[in-house]
Backbone as numpy.savetxt, mean C-alpha at the origin, in Angstrom:
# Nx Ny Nz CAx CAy CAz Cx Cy Cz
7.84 -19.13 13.54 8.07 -17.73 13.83 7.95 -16.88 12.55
8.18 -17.34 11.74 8.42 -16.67 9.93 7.16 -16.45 9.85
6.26 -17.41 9.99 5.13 -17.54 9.46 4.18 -16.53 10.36
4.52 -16.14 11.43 3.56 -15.05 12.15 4.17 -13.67 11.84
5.18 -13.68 11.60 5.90 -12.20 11.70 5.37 -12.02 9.72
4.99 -13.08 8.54 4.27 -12.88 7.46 3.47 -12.83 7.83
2.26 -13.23 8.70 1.28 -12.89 8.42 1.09 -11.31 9.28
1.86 -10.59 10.00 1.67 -9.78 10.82 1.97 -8.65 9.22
2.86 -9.00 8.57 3.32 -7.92 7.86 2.25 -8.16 6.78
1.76 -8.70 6.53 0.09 -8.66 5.81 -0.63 -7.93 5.93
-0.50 -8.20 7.55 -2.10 -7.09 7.76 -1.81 -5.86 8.00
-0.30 -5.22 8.15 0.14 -3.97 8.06 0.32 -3.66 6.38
0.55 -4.65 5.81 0.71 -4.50 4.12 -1.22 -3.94 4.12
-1.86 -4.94 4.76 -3.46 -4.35 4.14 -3.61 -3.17 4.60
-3.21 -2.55 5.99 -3.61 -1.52 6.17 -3.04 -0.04 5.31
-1.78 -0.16 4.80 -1.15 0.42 3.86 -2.26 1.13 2.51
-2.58 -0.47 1.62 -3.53 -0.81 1.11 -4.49 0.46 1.32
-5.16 0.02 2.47 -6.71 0.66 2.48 -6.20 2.24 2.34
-5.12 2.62 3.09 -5.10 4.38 2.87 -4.82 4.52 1.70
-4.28 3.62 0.78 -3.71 4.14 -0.49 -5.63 4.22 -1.39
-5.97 2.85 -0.70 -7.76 2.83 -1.76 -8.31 4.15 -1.26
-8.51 4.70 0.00 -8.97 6.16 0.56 -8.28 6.97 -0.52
-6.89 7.03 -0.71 -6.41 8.03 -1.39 -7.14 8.23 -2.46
-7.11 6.62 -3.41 -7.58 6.60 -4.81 -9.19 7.37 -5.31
-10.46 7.07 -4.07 -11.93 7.43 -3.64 -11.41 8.94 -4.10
-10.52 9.52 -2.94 -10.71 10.85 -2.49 -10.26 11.52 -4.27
-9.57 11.36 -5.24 -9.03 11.43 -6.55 -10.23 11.09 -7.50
-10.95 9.86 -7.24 -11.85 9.45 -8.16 -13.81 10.59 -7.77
-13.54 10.88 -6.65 -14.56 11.86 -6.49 -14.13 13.29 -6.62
-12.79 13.53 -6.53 -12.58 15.00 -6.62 -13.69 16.18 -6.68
-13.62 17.16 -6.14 -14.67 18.36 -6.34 -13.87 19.12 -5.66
-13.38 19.99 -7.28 -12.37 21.24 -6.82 -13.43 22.50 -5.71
-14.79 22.19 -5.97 -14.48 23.37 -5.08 -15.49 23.40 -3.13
-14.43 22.21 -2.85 -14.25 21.84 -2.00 -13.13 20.90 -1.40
-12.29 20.76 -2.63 -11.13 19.54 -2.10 -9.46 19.82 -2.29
-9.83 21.14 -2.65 -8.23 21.83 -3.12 -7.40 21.78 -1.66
-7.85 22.14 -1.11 -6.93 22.00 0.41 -6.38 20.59 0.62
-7.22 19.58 0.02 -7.07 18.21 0.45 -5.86 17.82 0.05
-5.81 18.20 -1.39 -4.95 17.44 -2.34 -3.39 17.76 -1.64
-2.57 18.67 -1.20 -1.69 18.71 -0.89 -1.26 17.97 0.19
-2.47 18.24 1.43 -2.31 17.33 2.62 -2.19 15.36 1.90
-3.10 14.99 0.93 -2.45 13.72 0.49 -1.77 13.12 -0.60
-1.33 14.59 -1.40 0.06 14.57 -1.86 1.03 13.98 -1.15
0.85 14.78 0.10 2.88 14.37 0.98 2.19 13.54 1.64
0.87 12.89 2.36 0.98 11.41 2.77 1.09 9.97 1.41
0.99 10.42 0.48 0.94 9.82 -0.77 2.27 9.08 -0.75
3.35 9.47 -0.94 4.67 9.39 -1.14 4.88 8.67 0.24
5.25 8.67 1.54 5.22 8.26 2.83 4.25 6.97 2.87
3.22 6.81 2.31 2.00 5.69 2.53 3.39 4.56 1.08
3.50 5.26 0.19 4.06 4.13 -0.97 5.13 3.86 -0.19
6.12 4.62 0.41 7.36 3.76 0.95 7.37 2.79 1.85
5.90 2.92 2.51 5.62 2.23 3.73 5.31 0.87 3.06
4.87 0.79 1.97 4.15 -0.33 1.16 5.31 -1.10 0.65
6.31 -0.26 0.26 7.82 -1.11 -0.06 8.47 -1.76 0.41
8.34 -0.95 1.62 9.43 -1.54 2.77 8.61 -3.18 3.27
7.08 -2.80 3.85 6.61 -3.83 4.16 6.75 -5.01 3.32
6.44 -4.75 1.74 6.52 -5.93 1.04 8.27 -6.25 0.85
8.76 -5.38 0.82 10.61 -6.29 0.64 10.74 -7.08 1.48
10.09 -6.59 2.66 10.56 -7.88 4.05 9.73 -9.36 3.80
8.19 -8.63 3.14 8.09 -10.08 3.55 8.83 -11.14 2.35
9.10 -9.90 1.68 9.77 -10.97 0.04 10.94 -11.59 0.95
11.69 -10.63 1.44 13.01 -11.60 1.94 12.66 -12.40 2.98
11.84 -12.59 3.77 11.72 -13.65 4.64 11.60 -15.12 4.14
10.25 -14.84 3.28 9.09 -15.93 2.67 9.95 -16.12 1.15
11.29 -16.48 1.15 11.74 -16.77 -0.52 11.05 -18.36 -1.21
10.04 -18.76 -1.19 9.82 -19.80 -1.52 8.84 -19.25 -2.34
9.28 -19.88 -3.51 8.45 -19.15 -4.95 6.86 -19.93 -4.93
6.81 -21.11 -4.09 5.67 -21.45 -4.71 4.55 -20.68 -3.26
4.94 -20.26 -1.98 4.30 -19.61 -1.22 3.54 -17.98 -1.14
4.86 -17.52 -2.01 4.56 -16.40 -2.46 3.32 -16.00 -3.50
2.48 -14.82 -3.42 1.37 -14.48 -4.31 2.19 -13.44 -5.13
1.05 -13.02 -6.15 1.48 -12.18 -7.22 1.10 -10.48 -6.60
0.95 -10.52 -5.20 0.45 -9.53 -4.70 0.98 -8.06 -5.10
2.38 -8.06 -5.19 3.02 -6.58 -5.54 3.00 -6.49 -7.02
2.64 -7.48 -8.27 2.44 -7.02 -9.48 1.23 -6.88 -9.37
-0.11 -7.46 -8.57 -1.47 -6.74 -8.80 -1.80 -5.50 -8.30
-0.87 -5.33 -6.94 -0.65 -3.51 -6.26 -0.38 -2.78 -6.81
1.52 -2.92 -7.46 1.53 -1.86 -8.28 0.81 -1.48 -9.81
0.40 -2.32 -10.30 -0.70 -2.03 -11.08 -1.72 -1.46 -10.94
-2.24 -1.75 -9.62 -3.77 -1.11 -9.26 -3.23 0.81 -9.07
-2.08 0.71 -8.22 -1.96 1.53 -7.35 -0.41 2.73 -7.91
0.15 2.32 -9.36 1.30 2.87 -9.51 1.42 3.43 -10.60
């Protein structure tokens, strides 16, 4: 049962993921003069998308406590992404 309810929170952890990589695109192409409206609308999903990413990964940390199962996934995220 552990093991489906981790892998379920994976693929909600990836989907997290991908809006945060959309976010990063939409920042790394910027063009103020067409994207100023944007930035506020994913300002405040910005903040809401990271808590979602927390929450998902604390659970699966507390489920899955077995150090050798676990990946280095939230020190390569928040690095990429913090």
């Amino acid at each position: 049962m552990a093991d489906q309810e981790i892998k379920d929170l994976k693929r909600a952890r990836g989907r997290v993921q991908a809006n945060l990589t959309r976010i990063q695109t939409f920042v790394q192409q910027y063009d103020e003069t067409r994207d100023v409206l944007n930035v506020k609308l994913r300002m405040g999903r910005l903040e809401e998308i990271w808590n979602k990413y927390e929450e998902i990964q604390d659970r699966i940390e507390s489920i899955d406590r077995d150090p050798s199962r676990r990946d280095d996934f939230r020190n390569d995220f928040e690095t990429k992404f913090y």
